[in-house]
KEKE-3310 file (N, C-alpha, C; in steps of 0.2 Angstrom, whole numbers, plus 5000, padded with zeros to 4 digits):
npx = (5029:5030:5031:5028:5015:4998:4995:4996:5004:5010:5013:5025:5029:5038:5035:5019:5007:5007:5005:5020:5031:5044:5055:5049:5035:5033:5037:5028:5016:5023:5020:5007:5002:5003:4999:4988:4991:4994:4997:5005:5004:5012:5009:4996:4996:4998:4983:4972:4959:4957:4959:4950:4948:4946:4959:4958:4955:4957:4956:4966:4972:4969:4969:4978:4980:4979:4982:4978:4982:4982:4991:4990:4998:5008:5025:5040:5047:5054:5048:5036:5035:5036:5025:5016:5015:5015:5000:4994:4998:4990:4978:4979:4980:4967:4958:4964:4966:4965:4954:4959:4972:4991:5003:5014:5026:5033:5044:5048:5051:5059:5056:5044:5031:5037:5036:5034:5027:5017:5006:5005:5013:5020:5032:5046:5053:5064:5066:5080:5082:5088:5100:5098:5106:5106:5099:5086:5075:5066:5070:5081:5073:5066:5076:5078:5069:5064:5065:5072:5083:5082:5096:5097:5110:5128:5132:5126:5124:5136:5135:5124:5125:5133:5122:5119:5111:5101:5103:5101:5104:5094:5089:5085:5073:5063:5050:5043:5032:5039:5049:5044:5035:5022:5013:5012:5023:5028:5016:5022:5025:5036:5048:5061:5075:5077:5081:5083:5076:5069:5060:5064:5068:5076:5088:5100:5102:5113:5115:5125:5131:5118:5115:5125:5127:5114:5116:5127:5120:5111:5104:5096:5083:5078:5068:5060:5052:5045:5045:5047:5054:5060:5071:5085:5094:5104:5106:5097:5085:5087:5085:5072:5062:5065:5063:5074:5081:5077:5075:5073:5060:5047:5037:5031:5023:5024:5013:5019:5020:5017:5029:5039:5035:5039:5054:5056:5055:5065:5083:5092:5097:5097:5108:5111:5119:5122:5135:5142:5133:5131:5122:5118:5126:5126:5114:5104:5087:5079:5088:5088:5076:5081:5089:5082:5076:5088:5094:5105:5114:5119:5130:5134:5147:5141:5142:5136:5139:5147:5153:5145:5151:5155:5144:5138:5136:5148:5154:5166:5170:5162:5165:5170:5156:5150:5161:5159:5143:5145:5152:5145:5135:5140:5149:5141:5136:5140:5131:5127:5126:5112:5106:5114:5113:5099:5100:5105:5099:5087:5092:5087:5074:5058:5052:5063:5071:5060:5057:5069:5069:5057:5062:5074:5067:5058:5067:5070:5059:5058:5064:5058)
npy = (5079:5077:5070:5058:5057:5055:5042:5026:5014:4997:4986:4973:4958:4944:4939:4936:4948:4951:4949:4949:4962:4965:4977:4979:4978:4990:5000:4999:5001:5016:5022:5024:5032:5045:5039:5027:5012:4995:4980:4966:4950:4933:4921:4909:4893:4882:4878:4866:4868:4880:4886:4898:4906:4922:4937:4942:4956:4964:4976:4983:4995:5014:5018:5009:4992:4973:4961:4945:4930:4918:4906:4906:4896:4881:4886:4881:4879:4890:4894:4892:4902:4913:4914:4916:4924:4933:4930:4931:4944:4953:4949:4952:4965:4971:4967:4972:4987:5002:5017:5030:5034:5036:5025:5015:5004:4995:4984:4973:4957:4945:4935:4936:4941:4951:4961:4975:4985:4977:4979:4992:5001:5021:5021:5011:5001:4989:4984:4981:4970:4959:4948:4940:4934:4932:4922:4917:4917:4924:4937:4942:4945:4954:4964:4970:4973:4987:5002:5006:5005:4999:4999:4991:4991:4992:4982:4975:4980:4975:4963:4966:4975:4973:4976:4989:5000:5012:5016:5017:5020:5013:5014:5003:5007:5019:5019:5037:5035:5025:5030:5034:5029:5029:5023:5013:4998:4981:4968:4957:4957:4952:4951:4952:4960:4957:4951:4955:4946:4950:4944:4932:4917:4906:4898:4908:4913:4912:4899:4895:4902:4910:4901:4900:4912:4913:4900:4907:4916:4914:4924:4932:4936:4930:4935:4930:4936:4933:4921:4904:4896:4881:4873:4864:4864:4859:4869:4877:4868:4864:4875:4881:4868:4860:4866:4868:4879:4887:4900:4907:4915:4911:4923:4921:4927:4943:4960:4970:4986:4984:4979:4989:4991:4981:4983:4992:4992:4983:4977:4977:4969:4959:4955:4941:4933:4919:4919:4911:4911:4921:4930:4935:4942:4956:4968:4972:4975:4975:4982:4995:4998:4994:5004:5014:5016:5018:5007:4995:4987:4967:4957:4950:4957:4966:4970:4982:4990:4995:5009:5011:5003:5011:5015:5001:4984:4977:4963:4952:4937:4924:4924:4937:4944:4937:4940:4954:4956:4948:4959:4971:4970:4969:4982:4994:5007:5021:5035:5044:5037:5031:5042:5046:5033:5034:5046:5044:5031:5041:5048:5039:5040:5037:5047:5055:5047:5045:5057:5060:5049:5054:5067:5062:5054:5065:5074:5063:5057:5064:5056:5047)
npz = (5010:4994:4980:4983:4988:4988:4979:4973:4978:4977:4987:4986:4995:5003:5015:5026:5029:5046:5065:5066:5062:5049:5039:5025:5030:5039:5030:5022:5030:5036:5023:5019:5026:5017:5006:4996:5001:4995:4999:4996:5001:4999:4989:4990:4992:4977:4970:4960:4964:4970:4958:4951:4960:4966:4969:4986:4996:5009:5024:5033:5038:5039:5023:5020:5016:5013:5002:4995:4987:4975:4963:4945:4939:4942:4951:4947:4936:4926:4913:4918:4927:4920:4912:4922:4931:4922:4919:4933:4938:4930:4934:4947:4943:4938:4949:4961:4961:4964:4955:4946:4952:4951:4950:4960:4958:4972:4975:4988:4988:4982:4972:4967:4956:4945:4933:4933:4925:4919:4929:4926:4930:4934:4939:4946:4958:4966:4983:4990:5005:5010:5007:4995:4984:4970:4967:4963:4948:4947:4953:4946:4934:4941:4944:4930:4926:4934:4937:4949:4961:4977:4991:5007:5014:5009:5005:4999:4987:4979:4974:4964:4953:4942:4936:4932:4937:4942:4958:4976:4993:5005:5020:5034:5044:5058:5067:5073:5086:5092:5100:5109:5126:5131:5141:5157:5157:5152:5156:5163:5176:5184:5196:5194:5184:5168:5152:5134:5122:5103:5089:5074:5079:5071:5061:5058:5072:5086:5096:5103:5110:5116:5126:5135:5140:5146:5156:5163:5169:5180:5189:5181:5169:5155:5142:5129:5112:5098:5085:5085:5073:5064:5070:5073:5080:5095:5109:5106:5106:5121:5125:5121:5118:5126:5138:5146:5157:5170:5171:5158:5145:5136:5124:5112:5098:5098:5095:5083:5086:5101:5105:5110:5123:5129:5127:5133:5148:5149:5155:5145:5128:5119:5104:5095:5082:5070:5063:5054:5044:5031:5027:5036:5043:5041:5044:5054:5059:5072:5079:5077:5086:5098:5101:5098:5110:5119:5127:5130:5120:5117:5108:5093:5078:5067:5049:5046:5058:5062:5067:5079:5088:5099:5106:5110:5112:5104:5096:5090:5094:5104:5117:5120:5119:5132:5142:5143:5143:5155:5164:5163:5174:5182:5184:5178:5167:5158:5159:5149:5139:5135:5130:5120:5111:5109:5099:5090:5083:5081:5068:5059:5055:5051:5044:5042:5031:5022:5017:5010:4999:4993:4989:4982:4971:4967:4959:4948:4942:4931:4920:4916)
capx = (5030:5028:5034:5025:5006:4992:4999:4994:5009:5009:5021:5026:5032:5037:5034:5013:5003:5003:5008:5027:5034:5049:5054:5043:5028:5034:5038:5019:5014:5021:5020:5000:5000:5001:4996:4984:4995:4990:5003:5002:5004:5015:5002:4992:4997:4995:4980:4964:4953:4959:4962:4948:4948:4949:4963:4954:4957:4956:4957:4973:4971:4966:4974:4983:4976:4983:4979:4979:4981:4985:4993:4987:5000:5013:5031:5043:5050:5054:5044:5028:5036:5037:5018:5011:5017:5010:4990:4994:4999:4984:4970:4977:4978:4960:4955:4965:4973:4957:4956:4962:4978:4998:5005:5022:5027:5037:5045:5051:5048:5062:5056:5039:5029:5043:5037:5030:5024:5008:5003:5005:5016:5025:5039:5046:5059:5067:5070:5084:5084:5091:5104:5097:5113:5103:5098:5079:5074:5061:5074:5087:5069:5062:5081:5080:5062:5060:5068:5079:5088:5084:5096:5098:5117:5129:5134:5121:5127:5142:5130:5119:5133:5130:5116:5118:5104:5101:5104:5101:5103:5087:5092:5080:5068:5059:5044:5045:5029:5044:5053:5040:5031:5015:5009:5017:5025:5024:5011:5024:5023:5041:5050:5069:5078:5077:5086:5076:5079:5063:5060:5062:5073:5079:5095:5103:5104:5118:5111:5128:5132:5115:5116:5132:5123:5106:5118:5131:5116:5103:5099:5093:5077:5082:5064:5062:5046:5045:5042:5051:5054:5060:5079:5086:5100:5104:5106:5091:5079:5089:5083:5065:5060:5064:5064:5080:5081:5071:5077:5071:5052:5045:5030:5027:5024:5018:5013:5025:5019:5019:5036:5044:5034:5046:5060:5056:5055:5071:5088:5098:5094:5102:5108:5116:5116:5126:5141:5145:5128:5133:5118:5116:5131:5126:5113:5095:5081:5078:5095:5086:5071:5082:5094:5076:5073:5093:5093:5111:5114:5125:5129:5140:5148:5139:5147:5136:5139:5157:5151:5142:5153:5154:5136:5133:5142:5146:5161:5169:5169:5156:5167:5169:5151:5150:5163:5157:5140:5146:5154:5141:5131:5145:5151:5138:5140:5141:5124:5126:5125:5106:5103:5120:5109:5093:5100:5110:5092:5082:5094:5081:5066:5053:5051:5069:5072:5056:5057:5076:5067:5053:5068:5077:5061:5057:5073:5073:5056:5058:5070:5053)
capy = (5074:5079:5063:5052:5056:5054:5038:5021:5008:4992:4982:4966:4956:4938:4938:4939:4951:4948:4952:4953:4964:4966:4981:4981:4979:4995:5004:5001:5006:5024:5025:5023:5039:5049:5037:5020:5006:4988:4976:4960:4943:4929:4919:4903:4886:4881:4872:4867:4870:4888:4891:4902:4911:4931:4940:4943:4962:4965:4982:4985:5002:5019:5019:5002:4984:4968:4956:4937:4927:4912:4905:4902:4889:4880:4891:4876:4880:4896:4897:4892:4905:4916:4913:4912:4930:4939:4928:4934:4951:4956:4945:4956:4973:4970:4966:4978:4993:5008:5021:5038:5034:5033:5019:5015:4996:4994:4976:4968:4950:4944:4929:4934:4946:4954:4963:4983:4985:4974:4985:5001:5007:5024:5020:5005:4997:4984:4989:4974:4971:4954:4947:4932:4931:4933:4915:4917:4919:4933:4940:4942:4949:4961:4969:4970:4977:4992:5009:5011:4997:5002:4992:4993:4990:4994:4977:4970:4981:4972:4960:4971:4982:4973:4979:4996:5002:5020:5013:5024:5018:5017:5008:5001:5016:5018:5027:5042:5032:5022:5032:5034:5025:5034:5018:5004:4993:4974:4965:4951:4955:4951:4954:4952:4962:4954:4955:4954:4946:4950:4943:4927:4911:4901:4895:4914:4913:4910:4901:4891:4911:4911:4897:4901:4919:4909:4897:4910:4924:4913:4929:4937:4932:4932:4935:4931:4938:4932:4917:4901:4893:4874:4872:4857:4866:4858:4874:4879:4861:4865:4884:4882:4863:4853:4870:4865:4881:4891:4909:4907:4916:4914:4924:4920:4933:4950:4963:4976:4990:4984:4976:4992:4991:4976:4985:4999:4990:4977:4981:4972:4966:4955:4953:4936:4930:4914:4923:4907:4912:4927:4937:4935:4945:4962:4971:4969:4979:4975:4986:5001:4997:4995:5009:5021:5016:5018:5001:4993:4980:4963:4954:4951:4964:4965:4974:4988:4993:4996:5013:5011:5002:5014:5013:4995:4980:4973:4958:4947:4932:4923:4924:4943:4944:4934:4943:4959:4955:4949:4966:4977:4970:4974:4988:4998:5011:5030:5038:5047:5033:5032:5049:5045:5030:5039:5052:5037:5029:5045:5047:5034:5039:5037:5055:5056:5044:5045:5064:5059:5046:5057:5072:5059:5052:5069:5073:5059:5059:5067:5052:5040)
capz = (5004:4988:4977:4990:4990:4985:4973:4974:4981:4977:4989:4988:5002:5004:5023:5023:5036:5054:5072:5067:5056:5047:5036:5021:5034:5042:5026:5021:5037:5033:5014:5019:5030:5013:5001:4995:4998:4996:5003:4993:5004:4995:4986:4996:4989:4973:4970:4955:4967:4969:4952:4948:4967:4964:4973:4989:4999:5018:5026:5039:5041:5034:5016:5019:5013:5012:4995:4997:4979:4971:4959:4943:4938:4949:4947:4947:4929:4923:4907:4920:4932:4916:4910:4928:4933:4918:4923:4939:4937:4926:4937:4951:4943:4938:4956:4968:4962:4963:4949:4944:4953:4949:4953:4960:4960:4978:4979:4991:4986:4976:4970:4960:4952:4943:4931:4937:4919:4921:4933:4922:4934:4932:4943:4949:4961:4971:4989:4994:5014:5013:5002:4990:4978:4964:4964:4959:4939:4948:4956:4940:4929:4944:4943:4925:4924:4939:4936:4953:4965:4984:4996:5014:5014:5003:5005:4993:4977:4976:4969:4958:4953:4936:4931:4930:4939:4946:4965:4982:5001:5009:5026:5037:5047:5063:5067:5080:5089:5095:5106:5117:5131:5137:5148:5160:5150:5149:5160:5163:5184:5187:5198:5195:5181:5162:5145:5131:5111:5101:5085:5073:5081:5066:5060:5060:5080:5089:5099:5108:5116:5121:5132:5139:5144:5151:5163:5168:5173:5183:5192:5175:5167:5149:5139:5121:5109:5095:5081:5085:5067:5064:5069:5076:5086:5102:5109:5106:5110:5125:5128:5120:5116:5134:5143:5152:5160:5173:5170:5152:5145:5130:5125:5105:5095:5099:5089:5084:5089:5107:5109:5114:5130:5133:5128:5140:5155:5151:5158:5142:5125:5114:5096:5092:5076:5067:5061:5048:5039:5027:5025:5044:5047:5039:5050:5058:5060:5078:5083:5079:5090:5104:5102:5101:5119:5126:5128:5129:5117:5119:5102:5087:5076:5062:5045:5046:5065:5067:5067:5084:5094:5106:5109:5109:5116:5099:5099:5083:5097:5108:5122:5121:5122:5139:5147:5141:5147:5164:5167:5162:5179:5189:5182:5173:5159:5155:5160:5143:5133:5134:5125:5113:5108:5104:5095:5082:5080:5076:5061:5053:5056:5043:5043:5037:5026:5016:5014:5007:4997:4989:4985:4976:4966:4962:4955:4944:4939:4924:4916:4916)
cpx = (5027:5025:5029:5020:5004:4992:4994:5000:5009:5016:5021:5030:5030:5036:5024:5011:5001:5008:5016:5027:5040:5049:5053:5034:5029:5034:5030:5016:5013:5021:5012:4997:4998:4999:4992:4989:4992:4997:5000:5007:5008:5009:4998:4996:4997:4990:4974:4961:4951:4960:4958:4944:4950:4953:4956:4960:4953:4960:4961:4971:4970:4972:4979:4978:4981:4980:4982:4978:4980:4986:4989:4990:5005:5021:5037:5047:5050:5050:5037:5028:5034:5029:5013:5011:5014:5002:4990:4993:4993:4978:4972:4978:4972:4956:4956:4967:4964:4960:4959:4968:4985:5000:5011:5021:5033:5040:5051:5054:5053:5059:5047:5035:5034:5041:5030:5025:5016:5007:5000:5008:5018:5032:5039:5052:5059:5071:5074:5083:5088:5095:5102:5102:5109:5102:5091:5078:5070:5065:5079:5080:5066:5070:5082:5074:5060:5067:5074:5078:5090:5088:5098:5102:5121:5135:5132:5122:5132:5139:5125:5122:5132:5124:5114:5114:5105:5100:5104:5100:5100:5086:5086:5078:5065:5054:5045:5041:5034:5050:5049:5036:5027:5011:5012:5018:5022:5023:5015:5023:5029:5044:5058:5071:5077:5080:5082:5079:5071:5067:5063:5069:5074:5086:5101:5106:5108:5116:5116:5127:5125:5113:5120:5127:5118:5111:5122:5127:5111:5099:5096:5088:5077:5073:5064:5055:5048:5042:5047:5051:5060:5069:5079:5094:5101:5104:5098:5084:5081:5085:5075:5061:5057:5063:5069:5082:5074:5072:5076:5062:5051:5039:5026:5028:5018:5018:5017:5025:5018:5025:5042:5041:5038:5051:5063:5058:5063:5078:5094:5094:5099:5102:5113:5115:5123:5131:5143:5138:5129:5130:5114:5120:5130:5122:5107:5094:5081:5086:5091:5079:5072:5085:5087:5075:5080:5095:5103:5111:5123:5124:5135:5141:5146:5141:5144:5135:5146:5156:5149:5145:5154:5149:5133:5140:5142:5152:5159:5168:5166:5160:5170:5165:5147:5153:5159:5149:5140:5148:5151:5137:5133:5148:5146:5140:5138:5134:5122:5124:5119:5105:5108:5117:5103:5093:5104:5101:5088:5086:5093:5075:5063:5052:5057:5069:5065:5056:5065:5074:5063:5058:5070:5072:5061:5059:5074:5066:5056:5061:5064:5048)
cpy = (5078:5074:5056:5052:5057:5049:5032:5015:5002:4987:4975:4963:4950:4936:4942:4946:4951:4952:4953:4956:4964:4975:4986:4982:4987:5001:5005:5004:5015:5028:5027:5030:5045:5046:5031:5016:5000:4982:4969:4954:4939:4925:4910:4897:4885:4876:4872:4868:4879:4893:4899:4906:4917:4931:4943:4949:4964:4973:4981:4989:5009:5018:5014:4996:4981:4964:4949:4934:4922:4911:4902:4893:4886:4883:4886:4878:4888:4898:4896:4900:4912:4920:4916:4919:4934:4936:4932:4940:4955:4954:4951:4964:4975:4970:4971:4983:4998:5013:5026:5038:5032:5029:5019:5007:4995:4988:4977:4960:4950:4936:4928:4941:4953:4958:4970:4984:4982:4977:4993:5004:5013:5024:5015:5003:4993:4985:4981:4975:4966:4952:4939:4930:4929:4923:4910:4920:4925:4937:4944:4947:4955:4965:4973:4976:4982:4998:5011:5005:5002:4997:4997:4994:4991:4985:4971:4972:4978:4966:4960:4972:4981:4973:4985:5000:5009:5017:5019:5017:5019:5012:5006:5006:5012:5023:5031:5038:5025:5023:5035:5028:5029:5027:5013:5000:4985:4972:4959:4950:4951:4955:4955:4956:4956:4956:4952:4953:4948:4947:4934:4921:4905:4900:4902:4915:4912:4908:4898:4898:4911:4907:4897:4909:4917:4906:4902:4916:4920:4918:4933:4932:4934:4929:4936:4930:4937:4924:4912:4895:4884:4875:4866:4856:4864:4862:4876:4873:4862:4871:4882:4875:4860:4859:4868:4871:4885:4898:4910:4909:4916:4917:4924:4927:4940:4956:4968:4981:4990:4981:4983:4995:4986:4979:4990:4995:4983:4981:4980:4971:4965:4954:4949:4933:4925:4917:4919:4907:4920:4930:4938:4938:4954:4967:4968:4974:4979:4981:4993:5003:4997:4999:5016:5019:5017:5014:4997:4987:4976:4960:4955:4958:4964:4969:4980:4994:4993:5005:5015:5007:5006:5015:5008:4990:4975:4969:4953:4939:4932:4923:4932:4945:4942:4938:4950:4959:4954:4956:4972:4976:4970:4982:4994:5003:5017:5031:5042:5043:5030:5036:5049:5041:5031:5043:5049:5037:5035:5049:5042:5033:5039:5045:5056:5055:5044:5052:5062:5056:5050:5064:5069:5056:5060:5071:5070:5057:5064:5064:5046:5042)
cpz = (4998:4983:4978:4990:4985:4978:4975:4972:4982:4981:4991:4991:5003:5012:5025:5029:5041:5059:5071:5060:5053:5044:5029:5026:5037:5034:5024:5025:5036:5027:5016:5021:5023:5005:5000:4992:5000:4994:4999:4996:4998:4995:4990:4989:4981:4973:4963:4958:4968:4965:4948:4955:4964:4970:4981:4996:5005:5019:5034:5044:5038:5028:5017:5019:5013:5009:4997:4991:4980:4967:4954:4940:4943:4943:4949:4943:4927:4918:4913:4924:4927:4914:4916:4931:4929:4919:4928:4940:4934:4930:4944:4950:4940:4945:4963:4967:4960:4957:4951:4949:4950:4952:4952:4962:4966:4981:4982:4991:4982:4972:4967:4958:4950:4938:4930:4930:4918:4924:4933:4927:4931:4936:4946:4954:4965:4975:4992:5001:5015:5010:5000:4986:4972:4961:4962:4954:4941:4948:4949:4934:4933:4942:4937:4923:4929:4936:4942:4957:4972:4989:5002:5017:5008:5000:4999:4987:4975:4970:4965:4955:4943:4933:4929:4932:4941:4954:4970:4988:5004:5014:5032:5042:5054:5064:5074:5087:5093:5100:5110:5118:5134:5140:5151:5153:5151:5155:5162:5173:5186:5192:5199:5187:5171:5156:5139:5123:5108:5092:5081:5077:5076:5064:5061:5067:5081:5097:5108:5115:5119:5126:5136:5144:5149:5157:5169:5172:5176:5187:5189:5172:5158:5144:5130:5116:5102:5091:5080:5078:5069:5065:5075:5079:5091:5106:5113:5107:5117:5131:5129:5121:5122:5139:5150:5156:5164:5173:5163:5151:5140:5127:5118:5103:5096:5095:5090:5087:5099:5111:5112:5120:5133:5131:5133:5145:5152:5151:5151:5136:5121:5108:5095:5086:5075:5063:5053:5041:5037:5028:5032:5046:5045:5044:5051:5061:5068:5083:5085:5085:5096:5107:5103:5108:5121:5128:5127:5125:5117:5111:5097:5082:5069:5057:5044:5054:5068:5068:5074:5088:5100:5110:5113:5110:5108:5097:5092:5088:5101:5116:5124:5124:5126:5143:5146:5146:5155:5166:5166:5169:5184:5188:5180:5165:5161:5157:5154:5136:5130:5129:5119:5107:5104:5099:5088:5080:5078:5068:5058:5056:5048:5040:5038:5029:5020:5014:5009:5001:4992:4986:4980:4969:4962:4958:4950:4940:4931:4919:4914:4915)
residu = (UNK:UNK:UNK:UNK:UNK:UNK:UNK:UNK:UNK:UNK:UNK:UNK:UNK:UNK:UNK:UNK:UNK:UNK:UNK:UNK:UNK:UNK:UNK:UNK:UNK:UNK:UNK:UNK:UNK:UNK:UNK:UNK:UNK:UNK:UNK:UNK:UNK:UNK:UNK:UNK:UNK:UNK:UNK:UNK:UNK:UNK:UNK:UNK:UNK:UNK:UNK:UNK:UNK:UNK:UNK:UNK:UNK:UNK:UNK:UNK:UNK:UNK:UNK:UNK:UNK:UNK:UNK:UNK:UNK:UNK:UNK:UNK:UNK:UNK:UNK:UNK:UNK:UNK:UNK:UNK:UNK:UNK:UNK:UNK:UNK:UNK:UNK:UNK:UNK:UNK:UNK:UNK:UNK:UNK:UNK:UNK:UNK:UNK:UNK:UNK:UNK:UNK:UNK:UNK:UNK:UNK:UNK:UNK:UNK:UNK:UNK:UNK:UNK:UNK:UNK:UNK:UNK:UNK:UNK:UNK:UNK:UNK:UNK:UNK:UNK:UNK:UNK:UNK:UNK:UNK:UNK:UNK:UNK:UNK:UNK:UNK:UNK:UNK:UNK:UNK:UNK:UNK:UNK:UNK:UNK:UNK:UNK:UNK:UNK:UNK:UNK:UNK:UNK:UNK:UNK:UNK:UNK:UNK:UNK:UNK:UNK:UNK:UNK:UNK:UNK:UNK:UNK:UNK:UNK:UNK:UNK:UNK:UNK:UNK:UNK:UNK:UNK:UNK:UNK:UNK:UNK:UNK:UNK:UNK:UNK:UNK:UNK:UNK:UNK:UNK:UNK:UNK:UNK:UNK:UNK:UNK:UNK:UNK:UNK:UNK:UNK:UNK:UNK:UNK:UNK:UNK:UNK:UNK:UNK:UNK:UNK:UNK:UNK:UNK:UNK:UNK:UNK:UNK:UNK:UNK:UNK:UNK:UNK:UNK:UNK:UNK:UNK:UNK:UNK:UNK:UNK:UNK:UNK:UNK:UNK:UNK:UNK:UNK:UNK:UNK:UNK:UNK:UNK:UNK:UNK:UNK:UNK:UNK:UNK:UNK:UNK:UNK:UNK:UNK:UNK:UNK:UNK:UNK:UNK:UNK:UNK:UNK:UNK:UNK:UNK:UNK:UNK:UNK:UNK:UNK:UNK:UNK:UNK:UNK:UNK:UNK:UNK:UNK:UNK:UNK:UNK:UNK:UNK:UNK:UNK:UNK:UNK:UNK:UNK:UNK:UNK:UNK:UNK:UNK:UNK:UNK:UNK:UNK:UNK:UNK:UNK:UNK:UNK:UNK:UNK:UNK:UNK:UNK:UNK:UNK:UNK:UNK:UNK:UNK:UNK:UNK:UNK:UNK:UNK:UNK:UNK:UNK:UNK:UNK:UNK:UNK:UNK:UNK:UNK:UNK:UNK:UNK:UNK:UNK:UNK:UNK:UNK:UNK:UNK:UNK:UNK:UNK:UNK:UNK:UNK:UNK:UNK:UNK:UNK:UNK:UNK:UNK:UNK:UNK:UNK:UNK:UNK:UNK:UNK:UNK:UNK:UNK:UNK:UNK:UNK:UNK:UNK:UNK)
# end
């Protein structure tokens, strides 16, 4: 790294810090190895009793923190949204950003502290992962006000495109400590084969197909890690709620870093997502977590994996991805397609992509 260290990286992320990740939590992760970043929490409630609370700073890990605020006004209306962001933004580069360093403002967060400037950044941008359709007033002022427009699909510029921005594709990463397993894996003490989802279950799921999978494989033990969020899918009251089957496991949520001891030991891992939700059809993070381990995936075809079908069982219908499933456990596959797998996934290691990321910074450096 050149670009890259010894900075201080402010990253804002509307998903706070805990046992699951996504990837901004991950990006902090490895920006920290070479630099002081302080990962900022979406902000606690609004309350008067809170109003004269300092930003309060908890320690992660060496050269990573994570900041917990509150608002000072409620952001309801845009002019409050307007007012409440420049309080905020100064009360917290008063309170957490350490001296004698440069500062790069790193959202993720489309939806508040939008402008890098309060912060005296010398560099800013908005890394998209998800697609909001520019329907937050943050979201429409962070694009206006950061220097470069990082998305993870090139699916999302269609909808920046007018802004004019200097735009680069910086796609979701994995770390190397993820393709290995130096210890038995998960402490579950089964003893029959299982196929494994990780990650959140809310209205994105698909979750009819995954009922259909659960009934027609009772001799598979279909484990699911993760963070079961409010839906009122029959389906899914069906899977999780009444616990209607017996070859179903739920284990909550584990921390990230140990969920590819469950991926090691599972024979199968699924990606189903609700196809009739847009920004549910592009891609996920979890793909590359289970292509570092080898791992055969079952699931819809999402628009940035028409490139890896050959890798991965990935089907426009719910009835493809049934049959398809049923004859992988009679059939089997390639013995090569293990190591085919591996070698897609480590074209996005953080090693990569960040070294790509600091060439292009320093490059451009010299325009700001």
């Amino acid at each position: 790294m050149i670009f890259l260290k010894n900075k201080c990286i402010i990253i804002t992320s509307n998903e706070s810090w805990g046992l699951m990740w996504f990837s901004k939590h991950n990006y902090a992760f490895e920006l920290s190895k070479y630099n002081y970043v302080v990962f900022v929490n979406p902000p606690l409630k609004y309350s008067l009793r809170k109003l004269f609370l300092p930003p309060r700073v908890t320690k992660v890990a060496d050269n990573l923190f994570q900041c917990t605020y509150t608002n000072i006004l409620p952001t309801r209306y845009n002019i409050l949204n307007y007012i409440n962001n420049y309080l905020v933004s100064i009360r917290l580069r008063k309170h957490i950003l350490p001296d004698n360093y440069e500062i790069i403002f790193w959202a993720f967060d489309p939806t508040r502290l939008f402008d890098p400037a309060l912060f005296k950044s010398t560099l800013s941008l908005y890394h998209c992962v998800d697609h909001y359709y520019l329907k937050f007033y943050a979201e429409k002022m962070l694009i206006k006000n950061v220097n470069y427009l990082f998305s993870t699909s090139t699916v999302y510029f269609r909808t920046y495109s007018r802004y004019n921005k200097v735009s680069k594709i910086v796609p979701h990463g994995i770390a190397l400590d993820e393709f290995c397993v130096d210890t038995p894996g998960n402490d579950l003490k089964i003893s029959k084969p299982y196929c494994l989802s990780i990650g959140k279950l809310n209205d994105n799921v698909a979750y009819d197909v995954m009922e259909t999978l659960i009934k027609c494989h009772p001799e598979i033990l279909f484990v699911f890690a993760g963070l079961i969020c409010d839906d009122r899918n029959p389906a899914k009251i069906r899977i999780f709620d009444t616990q209607l089957y017996d070859n179903v496991v739920f284990l909550g949520t584990i921390p990230y870093k140990n969920l590819k001891y469950l991926i090691s030991d599972a024979v199968a891992c699924l990606l189903l997502k609700n196809m009739s939700i847009d920004f549910a059809t592009v891609h996920a993070h979890k793909m590359l977590q289970y292509l570092a381990l080898g791992k055969p995936v079952f699931g819809h075809l999402l628009q940035e994996y028409s490139e890896i079908i050959d890798l991965a069982y990935l089907f426009n219908t719910d009835n493809e991805i049934v049959e398809s499933f049923s004859r992988y456990f009679i059939e089997g596959e390639s013995k090569n397609l293990k190591a085919e797998r591996i070698a897609y996934a480590k074209q996005f290691t953080f090693d990569r992509i960040l070294g790509d990321v600091d060439i292009f910074l320093s490059s451009e450096a010299n325009v700001y």
